[in-house]
C-alpha positions as CSV (number, residue, x, y, z in Angstrom):
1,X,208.4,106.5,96.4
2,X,212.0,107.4,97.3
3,X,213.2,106.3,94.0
4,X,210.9,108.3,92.5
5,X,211.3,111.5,94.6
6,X,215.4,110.9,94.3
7,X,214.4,112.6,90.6
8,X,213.4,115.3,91.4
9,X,213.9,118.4,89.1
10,X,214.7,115.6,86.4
11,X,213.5,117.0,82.8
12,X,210.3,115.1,81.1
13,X,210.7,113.7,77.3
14,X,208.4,111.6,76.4
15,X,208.6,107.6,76.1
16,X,211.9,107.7,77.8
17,X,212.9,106.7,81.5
18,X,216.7,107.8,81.9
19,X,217.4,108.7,85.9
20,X,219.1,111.6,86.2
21,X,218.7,112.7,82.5
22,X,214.8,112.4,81.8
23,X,211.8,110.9,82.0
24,X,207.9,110.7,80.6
25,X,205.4,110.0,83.1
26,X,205.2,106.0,82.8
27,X,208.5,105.8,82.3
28,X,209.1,107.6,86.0
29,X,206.6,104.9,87.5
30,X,208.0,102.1,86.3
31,X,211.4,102.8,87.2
32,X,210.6,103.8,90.6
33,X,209.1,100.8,90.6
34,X,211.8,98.7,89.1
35,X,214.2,99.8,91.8
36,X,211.7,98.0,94.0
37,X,211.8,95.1,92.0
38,X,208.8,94.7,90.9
39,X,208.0,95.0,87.0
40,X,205.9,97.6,85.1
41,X,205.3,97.9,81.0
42,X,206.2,101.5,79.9
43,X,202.6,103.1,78.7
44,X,200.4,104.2,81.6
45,X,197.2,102.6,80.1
46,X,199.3,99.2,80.2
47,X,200.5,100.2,84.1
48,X,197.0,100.1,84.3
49,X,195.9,96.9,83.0
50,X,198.5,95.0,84.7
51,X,198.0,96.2,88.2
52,X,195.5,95.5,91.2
53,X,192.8,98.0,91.2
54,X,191.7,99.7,94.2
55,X,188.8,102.1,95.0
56,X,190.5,106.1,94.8
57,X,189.5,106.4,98.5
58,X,191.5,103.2,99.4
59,X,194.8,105.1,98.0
60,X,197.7,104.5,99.8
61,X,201.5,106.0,99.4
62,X,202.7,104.2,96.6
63,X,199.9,103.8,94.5
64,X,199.4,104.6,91.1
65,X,197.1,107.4,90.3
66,X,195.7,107.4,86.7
67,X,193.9,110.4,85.0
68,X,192.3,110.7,81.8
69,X,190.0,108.9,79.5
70,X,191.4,107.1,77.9
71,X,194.3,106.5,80.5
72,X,197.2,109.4,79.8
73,X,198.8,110.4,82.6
74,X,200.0,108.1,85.7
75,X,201.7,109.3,89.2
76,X,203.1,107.9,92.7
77,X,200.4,108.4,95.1
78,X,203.0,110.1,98.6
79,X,200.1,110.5,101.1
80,X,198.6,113.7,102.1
81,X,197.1,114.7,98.6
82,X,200.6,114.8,97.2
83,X,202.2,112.6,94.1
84,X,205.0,112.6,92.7
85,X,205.0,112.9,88.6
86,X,206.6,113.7,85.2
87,X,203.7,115.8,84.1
88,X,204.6,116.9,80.9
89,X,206.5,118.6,78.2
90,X,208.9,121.7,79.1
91,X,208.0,120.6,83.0
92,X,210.2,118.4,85.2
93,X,209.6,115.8,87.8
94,X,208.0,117.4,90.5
95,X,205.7,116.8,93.9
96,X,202.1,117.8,93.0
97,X,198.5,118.2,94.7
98,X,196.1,115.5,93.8
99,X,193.3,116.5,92.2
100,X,191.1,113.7,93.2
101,X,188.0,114.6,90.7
102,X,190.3,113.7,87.8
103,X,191.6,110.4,88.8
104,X,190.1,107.7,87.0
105,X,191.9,105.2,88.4
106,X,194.3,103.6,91.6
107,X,196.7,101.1,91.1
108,X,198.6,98.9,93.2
109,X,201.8,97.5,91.7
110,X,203.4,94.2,93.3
């Protein structure tokens, strides 16, 4: 989570995952991931396949929250409703509400 919140403000392009310069939303997750050494595929359908699913009201900080069907979006659960995401084009990485009707999905990398 601290990885991910230390990018902050950072612009989103898509399919890249540049700290400091920019980021799509898989590409945030997995490097914020990375830093804790543990390995994610860029795409957040893949993020999905390859980690442990839990039930959306067993989210914990750190999770990955997935939205959309099929799978297009991923975040970084914080705790407290909050994430942390690249959301999209002409937006940067920011801290966000959950909106817990539109998750599809929880993951839990590692």
């Amino acid at each position: 989570m601290q990885a991910a919140l230390s990018q902050l403000g950072v612009p989103y392009k898509f399919a890249t995952a540049k700290p400091f310069v920019a980021f799509d939303c898989s590409g945030l997750t997995g490097w914020a991931w990375e830093q804790a050494g543990v390995s994610l595929p860029h795409q957040s359908q893949r993020q999905y396949n390859v980690t442990r699913h839990v039930p959306i009201d067993q989210a914990m900080p750190g999770d990955l929250l997935f939205y959309y069907t099929p799978i297009g979006h991923v975040g970084i659960y914080l705790g407290g409703g909050k994430m942390v995401h690249a959301p999209e084009p002409g937006s940067v990485v920011n801290v966000a509400t959950v909106h817990w009707n539109k998750v599809v999905g929880v993951g839990r990398p590692g």
